[in-house]
N, C-alpha and C positions, 0 to 999 in steps of 0.2 A: 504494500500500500504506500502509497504517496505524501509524505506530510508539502504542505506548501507553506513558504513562510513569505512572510509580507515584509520587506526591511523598509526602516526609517528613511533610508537615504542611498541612491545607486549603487550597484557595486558591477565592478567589469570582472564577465569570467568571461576566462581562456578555455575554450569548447576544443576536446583533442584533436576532432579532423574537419573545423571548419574555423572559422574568423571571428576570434572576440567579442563580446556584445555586453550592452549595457544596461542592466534589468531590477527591479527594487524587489520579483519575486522570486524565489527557488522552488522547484521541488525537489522534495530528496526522501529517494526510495527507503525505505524501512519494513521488516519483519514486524517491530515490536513498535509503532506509531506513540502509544501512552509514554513507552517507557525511555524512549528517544526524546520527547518535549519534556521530561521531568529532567531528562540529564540538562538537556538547552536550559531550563527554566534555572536549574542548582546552581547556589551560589558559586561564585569563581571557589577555587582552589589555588592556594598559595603551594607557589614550589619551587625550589631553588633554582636559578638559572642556570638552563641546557646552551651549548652551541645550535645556531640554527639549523634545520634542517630541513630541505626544500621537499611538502606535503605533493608531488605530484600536482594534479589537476587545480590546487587554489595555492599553489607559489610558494607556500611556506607561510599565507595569513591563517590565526586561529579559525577555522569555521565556526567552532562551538563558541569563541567571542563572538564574531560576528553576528552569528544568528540571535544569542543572548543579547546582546546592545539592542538588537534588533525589536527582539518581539517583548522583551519587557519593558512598562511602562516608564517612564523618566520618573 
């Protein structure tokens, strides 16, 4: 099943075999839909700085921040 999220403010993703786009919604497939928006919804976790490392398809940005920033209320 598909969660859709709705973000505050644009975000450009890089699509593997087609041309970057610029979109405020996602879908992003999921087995477990509840138990995926309770991880987005939970508070950050603190944790000691890693070196970065490039996540594939979203460059190395948190997705779990982004969606967080996103779909919780200011």
């Amino acid at each position: 099943m598909d969660v859709w999220l709705e973000l505050a403010e644009p975000v450009r993703v890089q699509r593997p075999l087609d041309e970057p786009l610029v979109t405020r919604r996602l879908a992003v497939a999921s087995d477990d839909p509840e138990a995926f928006m309770s991880l987005l919804l939970a508070p950050p976790v603190t944790r000691r700085a890693r070196p970065a490392r490039r996540l594939g398809l979203f460059g190395g940005a948190g997705l779990g921040d982004l969606t967080r920033d996103a779909v919780q209320p200011g």
